[in-house]
LUMNU-526771 format. One record per atom (N, C-alpha, C): x, y, z negated; chain; residue in one letter. Coordinates in steps of 0.02 Angstrom, whole numbers, plus 50000, padded with zeros to 5 digits. Example, Ala and Ser with C-alpha at 12.3 -4.5 7.8 and 13.67 -1.06 7.14 Angstrom:
<recs>
50660	49716	49610	A	A
50615	49775	49610	A	A
50660	49835	49610	A	A
50642	49888	49646	A	S
50684	49947	49643	A	S
50645	50002	49606	A	S
</recs>
This chain:
<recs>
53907	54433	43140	A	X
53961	54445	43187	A	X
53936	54486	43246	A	X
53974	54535	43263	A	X
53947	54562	43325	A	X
53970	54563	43395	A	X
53934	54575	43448	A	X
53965	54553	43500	A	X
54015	54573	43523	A	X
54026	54650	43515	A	X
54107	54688	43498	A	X
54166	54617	43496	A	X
54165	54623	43435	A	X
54199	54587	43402	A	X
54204	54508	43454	A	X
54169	54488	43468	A	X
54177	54412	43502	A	X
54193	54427	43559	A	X
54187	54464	43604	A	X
54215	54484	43676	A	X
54279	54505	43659	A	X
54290	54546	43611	A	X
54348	54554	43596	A	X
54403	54513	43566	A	X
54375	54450	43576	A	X
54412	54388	43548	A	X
54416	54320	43594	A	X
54372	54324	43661	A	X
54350	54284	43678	A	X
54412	54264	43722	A	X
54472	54314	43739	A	X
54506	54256	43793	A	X
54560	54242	43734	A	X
54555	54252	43665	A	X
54601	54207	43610	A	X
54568	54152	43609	A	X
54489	54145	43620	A	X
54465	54081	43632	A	X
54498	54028	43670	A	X
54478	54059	43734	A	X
54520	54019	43804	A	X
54575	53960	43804	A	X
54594	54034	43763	A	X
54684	54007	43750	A	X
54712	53975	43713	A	X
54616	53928	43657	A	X
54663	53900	43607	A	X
54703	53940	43539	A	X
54710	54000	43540	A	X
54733	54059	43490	A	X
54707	54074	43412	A	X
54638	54060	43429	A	X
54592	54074	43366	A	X
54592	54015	43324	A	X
54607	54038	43279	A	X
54601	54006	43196	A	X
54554	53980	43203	A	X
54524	53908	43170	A	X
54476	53870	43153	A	X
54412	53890	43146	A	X
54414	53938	43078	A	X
54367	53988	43053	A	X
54340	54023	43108	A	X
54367	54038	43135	A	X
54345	54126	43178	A	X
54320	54080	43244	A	X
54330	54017	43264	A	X
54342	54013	43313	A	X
54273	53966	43304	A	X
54248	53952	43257	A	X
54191	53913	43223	A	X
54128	53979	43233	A	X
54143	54032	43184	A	X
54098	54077	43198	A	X
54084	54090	43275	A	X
54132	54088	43326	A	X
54127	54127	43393	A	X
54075	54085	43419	A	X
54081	54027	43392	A	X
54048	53984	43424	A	X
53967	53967	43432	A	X
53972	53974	43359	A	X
53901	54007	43333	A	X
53881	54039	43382	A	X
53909	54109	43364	A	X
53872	54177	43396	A	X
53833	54168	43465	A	X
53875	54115	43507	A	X
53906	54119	43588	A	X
53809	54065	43574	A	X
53799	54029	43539	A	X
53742	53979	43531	A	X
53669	54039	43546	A	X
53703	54100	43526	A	X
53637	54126	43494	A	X
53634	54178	43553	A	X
53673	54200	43571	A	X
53679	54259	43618	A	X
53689	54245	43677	A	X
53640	54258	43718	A	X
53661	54248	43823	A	X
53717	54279	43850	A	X
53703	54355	43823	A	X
53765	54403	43854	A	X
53835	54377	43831	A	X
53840	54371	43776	A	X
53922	54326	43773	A	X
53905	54251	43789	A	X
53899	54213	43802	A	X
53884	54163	43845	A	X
53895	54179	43910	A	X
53887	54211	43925	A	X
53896	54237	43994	A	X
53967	54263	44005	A	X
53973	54306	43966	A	X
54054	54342	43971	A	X
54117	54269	43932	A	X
54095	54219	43896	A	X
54138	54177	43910	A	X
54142	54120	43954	A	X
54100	54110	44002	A	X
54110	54089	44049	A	X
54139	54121	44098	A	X
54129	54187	44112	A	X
54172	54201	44162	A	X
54235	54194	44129	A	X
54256	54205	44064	A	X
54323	54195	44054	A	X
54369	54153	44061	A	X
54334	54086	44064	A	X
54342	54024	44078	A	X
54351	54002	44151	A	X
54299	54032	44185	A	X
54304	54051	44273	A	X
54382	54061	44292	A	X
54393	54118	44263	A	X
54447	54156	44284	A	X
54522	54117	44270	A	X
54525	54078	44196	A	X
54566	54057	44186	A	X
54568	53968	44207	A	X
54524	53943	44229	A	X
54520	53887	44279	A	X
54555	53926	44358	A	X
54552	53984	44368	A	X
54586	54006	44424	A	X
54643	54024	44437	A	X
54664	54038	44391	A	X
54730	54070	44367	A	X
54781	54003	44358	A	X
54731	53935	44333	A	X
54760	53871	44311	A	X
54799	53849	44392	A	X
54765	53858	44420	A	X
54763	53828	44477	A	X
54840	53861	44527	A	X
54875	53915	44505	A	X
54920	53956	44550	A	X
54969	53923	44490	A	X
55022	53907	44555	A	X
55104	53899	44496	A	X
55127	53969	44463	A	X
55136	53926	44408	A	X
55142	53996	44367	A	X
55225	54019	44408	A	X
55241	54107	44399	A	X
55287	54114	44428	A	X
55345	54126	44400	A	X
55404	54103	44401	A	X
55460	54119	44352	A	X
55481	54196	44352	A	X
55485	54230	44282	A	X
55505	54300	44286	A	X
55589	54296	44310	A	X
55587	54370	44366	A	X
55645	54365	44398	A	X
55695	54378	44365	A	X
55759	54404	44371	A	X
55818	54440	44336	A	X
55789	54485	44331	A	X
55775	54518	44377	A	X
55770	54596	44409	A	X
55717	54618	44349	A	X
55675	54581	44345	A	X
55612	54603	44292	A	X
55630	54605	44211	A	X
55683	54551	44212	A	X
55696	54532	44155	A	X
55753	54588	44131	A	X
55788	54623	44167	A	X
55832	54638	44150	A	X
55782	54727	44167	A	X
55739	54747	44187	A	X
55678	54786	44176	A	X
55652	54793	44120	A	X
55639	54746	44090	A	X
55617	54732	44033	A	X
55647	54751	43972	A	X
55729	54727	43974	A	X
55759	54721	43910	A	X
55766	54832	43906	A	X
55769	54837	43954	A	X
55778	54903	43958	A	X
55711	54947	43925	A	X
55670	54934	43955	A	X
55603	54958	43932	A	X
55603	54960	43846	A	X
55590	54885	43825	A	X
55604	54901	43751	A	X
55670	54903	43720	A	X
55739	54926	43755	A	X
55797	54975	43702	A	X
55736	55028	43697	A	X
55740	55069	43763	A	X
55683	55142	43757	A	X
55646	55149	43709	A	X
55597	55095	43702	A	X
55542	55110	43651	A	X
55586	55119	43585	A	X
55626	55062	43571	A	X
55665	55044	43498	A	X
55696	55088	43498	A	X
55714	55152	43533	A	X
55744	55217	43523	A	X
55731	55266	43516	A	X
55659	55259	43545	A	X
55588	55303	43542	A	X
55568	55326	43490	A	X
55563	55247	43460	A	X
55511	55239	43418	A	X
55512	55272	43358	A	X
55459	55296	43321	A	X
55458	55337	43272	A	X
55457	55300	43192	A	X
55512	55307	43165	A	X
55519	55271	43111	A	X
55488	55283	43042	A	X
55455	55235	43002	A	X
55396	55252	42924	A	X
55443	55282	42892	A	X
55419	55299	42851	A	X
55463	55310	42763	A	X
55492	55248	42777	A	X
55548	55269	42710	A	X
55573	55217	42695	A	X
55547	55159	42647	A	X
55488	55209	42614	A	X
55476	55160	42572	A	X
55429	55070	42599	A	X
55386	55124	42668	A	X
55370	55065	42706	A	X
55392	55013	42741	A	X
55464	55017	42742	A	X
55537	54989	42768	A	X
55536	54930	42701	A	X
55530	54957	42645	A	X
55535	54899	42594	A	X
55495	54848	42578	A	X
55406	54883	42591	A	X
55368	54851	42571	A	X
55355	54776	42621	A	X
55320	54727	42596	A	X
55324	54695	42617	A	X
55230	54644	42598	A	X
55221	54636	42624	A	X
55135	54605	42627	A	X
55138	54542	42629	A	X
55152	54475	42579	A	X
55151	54411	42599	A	X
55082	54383	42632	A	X
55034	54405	42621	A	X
54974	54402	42635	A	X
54981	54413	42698	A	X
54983	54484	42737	A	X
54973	54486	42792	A	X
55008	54462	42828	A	X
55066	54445	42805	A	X
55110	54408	42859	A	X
55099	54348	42885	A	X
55074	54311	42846	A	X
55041	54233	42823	A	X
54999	54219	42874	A	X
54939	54288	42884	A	X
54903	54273	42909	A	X
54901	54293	42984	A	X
54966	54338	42999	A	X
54980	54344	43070	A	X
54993	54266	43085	A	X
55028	54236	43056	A	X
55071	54187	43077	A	X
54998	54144	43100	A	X
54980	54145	43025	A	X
54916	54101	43049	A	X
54883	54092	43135	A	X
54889	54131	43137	A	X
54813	54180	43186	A	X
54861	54194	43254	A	X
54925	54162	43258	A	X
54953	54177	43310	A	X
55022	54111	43311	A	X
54998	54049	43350	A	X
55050	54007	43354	A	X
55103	54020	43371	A	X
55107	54075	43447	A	X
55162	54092	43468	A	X
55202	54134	43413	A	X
55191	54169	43377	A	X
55226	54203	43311	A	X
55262	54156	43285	A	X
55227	54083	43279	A	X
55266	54035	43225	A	X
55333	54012	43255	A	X
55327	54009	43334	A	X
55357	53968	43380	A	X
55436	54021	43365	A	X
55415	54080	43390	A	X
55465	54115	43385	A	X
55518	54125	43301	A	X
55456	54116	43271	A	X
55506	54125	43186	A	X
55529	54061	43177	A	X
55515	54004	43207	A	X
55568	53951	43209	A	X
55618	53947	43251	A	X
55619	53963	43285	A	X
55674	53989	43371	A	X
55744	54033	43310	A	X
55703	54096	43281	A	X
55739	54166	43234	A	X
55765	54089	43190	A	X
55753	54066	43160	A	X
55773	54028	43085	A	X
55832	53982	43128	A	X
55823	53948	43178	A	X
55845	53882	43194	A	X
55931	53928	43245	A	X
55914	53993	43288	A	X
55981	54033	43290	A	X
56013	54064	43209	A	X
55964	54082	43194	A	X
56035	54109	43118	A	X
56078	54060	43087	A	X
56033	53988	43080	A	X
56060	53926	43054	A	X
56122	53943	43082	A	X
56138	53920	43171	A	X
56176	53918	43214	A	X
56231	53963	43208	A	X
56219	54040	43193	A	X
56256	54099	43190	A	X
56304	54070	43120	A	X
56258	54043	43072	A	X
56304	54038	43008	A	X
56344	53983	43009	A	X
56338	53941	43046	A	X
56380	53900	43032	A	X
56434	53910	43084	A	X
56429	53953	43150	A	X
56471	53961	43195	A	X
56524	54016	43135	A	X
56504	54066	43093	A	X
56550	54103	43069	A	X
56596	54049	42997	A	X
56555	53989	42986	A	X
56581	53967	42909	A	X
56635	53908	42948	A	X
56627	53883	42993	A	X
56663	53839	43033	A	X
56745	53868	43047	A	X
56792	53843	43001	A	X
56856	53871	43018	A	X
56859	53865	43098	A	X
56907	53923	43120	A	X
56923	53919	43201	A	X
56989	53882	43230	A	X
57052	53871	43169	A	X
57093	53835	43176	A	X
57143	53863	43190	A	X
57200	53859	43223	A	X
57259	53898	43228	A	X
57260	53907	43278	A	X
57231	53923	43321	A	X
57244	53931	43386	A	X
57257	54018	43420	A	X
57208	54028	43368	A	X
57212	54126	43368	A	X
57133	54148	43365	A	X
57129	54212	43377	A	X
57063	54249	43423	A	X
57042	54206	43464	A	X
56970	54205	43455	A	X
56944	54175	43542	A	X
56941	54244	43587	A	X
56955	54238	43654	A	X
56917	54297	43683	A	X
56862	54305	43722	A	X
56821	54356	43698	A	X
56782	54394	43714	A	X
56759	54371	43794	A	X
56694	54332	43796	A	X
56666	54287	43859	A	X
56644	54376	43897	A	X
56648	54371	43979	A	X
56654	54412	44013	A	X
56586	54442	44003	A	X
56557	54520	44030	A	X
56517	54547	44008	A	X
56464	54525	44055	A	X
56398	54489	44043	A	X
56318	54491	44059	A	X
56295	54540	44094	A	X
56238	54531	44134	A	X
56188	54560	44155	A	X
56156	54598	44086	A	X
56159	54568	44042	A	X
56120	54600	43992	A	X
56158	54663	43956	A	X
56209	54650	43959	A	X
56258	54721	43938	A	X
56273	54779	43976	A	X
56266	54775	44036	A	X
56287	54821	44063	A	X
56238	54868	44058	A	X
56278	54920	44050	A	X
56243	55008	44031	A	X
56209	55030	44085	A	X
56257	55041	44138	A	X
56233	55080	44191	A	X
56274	55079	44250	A	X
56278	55068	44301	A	X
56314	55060	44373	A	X
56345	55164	44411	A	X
56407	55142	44398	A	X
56447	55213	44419	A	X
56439	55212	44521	A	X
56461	55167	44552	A	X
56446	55158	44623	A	X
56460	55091	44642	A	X
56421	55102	44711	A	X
56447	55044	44746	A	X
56481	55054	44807	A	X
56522	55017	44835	A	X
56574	55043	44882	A	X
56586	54972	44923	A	X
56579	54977	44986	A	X
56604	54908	45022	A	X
56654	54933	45049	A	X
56716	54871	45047	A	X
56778	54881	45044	A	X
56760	54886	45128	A	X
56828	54939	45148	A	X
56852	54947	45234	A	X
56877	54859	45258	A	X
56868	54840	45290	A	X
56888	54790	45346	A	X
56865	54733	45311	A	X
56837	54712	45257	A	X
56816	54635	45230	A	X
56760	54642	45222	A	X
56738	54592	45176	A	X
56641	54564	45167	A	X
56641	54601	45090	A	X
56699	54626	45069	A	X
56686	54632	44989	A	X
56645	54670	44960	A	X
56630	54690	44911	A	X
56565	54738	44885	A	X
56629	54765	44804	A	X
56638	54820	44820	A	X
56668	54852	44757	A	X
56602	54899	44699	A	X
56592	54852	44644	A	X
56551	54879	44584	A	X
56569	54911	44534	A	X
56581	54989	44506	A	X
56616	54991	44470	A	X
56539	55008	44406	A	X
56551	54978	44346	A	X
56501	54988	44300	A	X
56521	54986	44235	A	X
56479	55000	44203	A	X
56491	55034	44114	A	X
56458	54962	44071	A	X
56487	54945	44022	A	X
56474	54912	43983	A	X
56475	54966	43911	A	X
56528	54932	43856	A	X
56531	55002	43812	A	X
56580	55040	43847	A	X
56626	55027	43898	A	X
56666	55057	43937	A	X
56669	55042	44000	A	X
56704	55079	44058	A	X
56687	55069	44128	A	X
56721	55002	44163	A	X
56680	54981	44169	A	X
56723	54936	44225	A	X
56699	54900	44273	A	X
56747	54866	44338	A	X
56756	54877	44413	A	X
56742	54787	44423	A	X
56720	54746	44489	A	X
56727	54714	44487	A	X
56706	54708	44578	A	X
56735	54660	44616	A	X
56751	54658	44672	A	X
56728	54579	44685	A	X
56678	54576	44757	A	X
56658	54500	44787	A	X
56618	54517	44855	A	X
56606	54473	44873	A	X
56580	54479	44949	A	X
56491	54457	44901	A	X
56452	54487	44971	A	X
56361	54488	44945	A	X
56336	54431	44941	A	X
56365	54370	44944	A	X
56332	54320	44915	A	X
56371	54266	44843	A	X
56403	54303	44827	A	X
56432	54308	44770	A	X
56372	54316	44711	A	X
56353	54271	44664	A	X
56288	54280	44633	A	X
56296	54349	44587	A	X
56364	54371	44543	A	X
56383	54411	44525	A	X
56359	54488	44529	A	X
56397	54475	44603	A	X
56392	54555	44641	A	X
56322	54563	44657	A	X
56280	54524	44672	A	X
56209	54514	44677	A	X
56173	54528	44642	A	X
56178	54504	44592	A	X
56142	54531	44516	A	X
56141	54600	44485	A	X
56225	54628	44511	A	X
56233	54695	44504	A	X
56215	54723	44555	A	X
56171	54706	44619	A	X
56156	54775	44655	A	X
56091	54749	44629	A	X
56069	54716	44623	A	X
55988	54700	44589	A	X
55964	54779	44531	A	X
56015	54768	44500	A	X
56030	54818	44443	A	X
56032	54871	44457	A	X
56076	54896	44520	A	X
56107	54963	44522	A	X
56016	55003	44576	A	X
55993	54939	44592	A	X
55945	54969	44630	A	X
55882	54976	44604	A	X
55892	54972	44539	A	X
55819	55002	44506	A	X
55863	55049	44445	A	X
55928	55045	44434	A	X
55926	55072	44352	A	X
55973	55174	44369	A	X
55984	55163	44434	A	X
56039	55206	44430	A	X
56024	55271	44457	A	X
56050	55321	44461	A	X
56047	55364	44520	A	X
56034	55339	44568	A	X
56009	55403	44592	A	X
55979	55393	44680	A	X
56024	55382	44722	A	X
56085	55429	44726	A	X
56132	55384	44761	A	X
56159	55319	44774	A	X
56173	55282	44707	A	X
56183	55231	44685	A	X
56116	55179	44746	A	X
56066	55181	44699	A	X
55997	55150	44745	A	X
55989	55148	44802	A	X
56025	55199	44837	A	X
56020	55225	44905	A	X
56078	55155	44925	A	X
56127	55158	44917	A	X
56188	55116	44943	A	X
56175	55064	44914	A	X
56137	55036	44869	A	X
56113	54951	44842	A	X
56066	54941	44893	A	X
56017	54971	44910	A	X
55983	54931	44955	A	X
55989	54905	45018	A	X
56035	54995	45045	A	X
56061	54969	45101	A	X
56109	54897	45088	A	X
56134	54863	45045	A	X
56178	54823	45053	A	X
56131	54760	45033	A	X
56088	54776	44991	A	X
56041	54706	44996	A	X
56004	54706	45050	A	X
55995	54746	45086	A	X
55940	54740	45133	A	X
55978	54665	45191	A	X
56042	54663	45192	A	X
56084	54617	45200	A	X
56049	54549	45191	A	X
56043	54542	45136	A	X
56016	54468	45104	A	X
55943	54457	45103	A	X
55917	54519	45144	A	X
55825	54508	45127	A	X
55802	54438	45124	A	X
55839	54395	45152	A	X
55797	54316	45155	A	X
55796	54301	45093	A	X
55838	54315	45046	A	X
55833	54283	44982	A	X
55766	54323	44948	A	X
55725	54270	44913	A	X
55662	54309	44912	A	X
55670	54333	44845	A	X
55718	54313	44808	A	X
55736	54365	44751	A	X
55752	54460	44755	A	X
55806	54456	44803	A	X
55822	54523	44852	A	X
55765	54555	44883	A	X
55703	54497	44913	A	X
55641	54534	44922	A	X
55595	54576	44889	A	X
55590	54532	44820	A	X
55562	54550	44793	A	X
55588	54630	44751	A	X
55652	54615	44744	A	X
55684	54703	44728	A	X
55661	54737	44780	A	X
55668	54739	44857	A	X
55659	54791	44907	A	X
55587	54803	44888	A	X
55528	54757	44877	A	X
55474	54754	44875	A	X
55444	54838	44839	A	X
55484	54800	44771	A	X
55491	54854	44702	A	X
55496	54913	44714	A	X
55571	54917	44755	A	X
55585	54974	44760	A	X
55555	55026	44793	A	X
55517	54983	44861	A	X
55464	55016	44920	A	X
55400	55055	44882	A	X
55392	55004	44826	A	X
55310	55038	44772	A	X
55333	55099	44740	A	X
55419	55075	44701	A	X
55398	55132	44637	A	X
55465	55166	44662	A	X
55510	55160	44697	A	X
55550	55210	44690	A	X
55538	55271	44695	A	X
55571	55329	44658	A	X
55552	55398	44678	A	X
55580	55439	44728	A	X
55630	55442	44761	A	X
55688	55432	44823	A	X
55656	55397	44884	A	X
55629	55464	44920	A	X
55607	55441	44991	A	X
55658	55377	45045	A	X
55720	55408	45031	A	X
55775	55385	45084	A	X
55764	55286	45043	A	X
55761	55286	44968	A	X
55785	55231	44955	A	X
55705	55177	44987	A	X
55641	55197	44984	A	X
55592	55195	45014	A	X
55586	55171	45092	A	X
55623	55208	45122	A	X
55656	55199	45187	A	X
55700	55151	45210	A	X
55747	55139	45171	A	X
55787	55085	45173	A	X
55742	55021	45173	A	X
55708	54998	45101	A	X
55678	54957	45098	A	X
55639	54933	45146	A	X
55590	54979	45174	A	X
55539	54975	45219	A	X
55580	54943	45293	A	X
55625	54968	45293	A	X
55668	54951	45375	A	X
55700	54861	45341	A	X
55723	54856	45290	A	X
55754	54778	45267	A	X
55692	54731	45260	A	X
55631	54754	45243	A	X
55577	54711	45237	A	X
55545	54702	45313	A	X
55530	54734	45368	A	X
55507	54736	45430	A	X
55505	54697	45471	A	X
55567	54616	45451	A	X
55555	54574	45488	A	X
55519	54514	45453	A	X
55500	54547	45413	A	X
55457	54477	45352	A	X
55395	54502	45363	A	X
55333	54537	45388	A	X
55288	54576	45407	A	X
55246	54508	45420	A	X
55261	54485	45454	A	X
55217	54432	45500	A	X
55217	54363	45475	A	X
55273	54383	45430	A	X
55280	54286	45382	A	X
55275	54284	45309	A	X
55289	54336	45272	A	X
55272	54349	45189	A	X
55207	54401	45207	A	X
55159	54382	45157	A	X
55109	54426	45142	A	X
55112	54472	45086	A	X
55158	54446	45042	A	X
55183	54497	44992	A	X
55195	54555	45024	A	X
55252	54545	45080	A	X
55296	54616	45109	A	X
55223	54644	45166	A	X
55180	54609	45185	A	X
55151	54661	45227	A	X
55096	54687	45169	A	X
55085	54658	45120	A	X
55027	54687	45066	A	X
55084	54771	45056	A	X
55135	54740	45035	A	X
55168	54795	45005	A	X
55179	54858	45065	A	X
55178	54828	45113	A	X
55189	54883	45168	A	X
55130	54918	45180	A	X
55085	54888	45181	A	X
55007	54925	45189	A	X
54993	54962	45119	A	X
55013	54968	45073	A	X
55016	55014	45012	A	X
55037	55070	45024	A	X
55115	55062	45058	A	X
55156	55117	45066	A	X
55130	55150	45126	A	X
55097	55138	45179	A	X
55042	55170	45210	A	X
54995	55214	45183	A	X
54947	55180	45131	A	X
54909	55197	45123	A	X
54903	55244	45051	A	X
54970	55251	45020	A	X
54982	55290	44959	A	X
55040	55319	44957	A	X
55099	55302	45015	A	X
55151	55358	45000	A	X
55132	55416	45004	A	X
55187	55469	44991	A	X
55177	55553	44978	A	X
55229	55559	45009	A	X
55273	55510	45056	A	X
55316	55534	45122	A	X
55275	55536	45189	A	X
55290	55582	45229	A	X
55244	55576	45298	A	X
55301	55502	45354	A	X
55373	55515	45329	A	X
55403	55468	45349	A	X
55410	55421	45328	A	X
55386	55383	45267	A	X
55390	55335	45241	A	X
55335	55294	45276	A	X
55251	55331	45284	A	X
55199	55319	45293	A	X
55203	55316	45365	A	X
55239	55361	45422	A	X
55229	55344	45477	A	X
55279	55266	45492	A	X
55340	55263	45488	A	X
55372	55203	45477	A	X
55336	55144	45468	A	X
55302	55156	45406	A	X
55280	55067	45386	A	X
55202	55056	45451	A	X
55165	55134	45476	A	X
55119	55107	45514	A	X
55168	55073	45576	A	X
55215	55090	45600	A	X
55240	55064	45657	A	X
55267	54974	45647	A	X
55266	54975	45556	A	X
55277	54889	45563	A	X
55216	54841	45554	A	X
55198	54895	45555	A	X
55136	54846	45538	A	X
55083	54833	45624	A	X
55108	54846	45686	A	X
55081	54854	45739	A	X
55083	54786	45746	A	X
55134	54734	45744	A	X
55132	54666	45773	A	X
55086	54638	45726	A	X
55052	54664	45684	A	X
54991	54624	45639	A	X
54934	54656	45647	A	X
54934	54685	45683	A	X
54861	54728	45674	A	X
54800	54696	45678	A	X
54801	54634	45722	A	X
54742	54597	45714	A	X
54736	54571	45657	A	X
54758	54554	45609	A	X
54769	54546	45539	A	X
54696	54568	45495	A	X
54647	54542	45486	A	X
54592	54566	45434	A	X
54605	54608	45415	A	X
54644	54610	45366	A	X
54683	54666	45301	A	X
54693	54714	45326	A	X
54737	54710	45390	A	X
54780	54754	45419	A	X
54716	54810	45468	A	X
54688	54770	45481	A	X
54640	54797	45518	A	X
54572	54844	45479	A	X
54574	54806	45451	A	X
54532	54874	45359	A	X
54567	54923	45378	A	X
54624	54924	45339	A	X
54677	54988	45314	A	X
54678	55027	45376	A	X
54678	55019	45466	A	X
54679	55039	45514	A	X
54607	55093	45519	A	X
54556	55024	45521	A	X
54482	55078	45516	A	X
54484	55138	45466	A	X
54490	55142	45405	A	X
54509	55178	45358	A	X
54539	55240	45365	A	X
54602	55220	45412	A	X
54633	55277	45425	A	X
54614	55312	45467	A	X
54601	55296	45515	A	X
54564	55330	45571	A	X
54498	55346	45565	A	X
54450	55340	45507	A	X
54384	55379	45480	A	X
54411	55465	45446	A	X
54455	55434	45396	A	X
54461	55512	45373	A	X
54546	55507	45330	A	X
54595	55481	45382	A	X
54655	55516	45339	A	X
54678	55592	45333	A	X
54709	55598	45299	A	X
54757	55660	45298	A	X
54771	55705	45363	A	X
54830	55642	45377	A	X
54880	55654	45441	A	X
54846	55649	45496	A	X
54838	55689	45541	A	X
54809	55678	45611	A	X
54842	55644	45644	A	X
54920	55654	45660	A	X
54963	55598	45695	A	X
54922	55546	45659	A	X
54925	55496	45599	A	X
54928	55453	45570	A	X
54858	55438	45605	A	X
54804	55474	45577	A	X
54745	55457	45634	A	X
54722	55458	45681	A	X
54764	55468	45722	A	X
54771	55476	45811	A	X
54794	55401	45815	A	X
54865	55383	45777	A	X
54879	55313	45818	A	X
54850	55265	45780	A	X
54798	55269	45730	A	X
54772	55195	45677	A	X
54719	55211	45735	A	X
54680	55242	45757	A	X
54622	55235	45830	A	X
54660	55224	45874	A	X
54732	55240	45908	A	X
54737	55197	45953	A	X
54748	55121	45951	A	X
54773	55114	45883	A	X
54796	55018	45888	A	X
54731	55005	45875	A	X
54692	55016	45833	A	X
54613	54987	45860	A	X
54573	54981	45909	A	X
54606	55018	45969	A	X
54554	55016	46034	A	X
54594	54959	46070	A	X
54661	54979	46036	A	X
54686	54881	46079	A	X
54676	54808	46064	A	X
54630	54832	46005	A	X
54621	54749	45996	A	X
54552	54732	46007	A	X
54522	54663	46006	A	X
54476	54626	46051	A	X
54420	54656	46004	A	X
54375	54664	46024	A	X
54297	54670	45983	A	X
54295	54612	45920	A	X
54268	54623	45871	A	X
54234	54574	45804	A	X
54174	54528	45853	A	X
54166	54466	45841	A	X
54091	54423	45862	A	X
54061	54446	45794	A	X
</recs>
């Protein structure tokens, strides 16, 4: 067995993953060899550390990121012959399953919904008629046309595409309308993004809504929507470390001069801040921007000497 091979297997170790067999050999090897001995302990290190943080629930926002990501690929994706469409490997399949519990977990999940599907279609429905059609998901919707807050009320007008367009009307803490600017502010036009944030920036306390502005501050490509964010996150600076981590990024890697001068100005009530105070020295050794390194040396000459 080579050590390739066992490092390359070692956090299926960890995790409990590895087959009997394989997981017998690793073990061996790990007897005989220092250097993997070594590299599975740190693996073990790491995941005693990792044990230790609550794990974090994936958000909407991600999830509904996600489902998007792989339509893309599954539309992408480049399809075999057909004949490899037919074939079928009992062997290898066997031994995925084997070699991967979570595989099994899921092909009983697949078996235990079709059950469900078939008997929901063999189950007479009775005389009552058609059922109708339960209202459309987060998960259906195509794509967000605008957002519009109504003149003189709290309302939020959404108009969006499912297989066809449609409109739906609530004030911003409406979980609904919420979910759809969640949506409209990562999936849509820039315009669109532009007017979601400004309207979540509304709800920044909800740290779900944070975490979108967060998002949007890293990856949007739309300076203005960048801007928005950065001004809705500005009063969380001093109390989430998420939002000032994320703000000291956008410092230190936007490709706006206004994005980058902005977030240095929120970040002034933290400057004594360790972190904050790195990213300051830094800038004022050798940035870009001369403004930018004119005032990261002046907020450093205002704060107290290091002991």
């Amino acid at each position: 067995m080579k050590c390739e091979w066992v490092r390359e297997n070692i956090t299926l170790h960890v995790y409990g993953e590895l087959a009997d067999d394989a997981r017998h050999e690793l073990e061996q090897h790990i007897a005989r060899c220092a250097d993997c001995a070594l590299e599975l302990r740190a693996e073990q290190n790491f995941h005693e550390l990792l044990s230790q943080d609550r794990v974090a629930e994936p958000t909407p926002n991600l999830l509904t990121a996600s489902r998007m990501r792989l339509q893309e690929a599954l539309e992408t994706a480049e399809q075999g012959a057909w004949w490899h469409r037919l074939a079928f490997d009992p062997a290898n399949w066997l031994r995925q399953v084997r070699f991967s519990p979570a595989l099994a977990s899921v092909i009983l999940l697949l078996g235990f919904s079709g059950g469900m599907i078939t008997a929901y279609r063999v189950i007479p429905r009775g005389p009552q008629g058609p059922i109708n059609p339960p209202p459309a998901q987060e998960a259906s919707v195509a794509s967000i046309d605008s957002v519009t807050p109504v003149p003189g009320t709290d309302q939020v007008a959404i108009k969006y595409n499912t297989v066809s367009t449609q409109e739906t009307q609530g004030p911003l803490n409406d979980q609904k309308i919420q979910q759809l600017l969640l949506y409209a502010a990562r999936n849509n036009n820039s315009g669109v993004r532009v007017d979601s944030v400004g309207l979540l920036a509304q709800r920044s306390s909800d740290l779900q809504v944070r975490d979108a502005l967060i998002y949007a501050l890293q990856n949007d490509t739309n300076p203005g929507v960048r801007l928005k964010s950065l001004d809705a996150l500005g009063n969380y600076v001093k109390s989430d470390t998420n939002v000032r981590d994320s703000v000291l990024r956008a410092l230190v890697n936007d490709d706006n001069a206004g994005v980058r001068i902005e977030a240095l100005r929120l970040i002034e009530p933290v400057k004594a801040d360790g972190s904050v105070r790195g990213v300051l020295m830094a800038l004022a050794a050798k940035d870009s921007s001369q403004y930018i390194k004119s005032q990261a040396r002046t907020m450093l000459a205002q704060l107290p000497e290091i002991d």
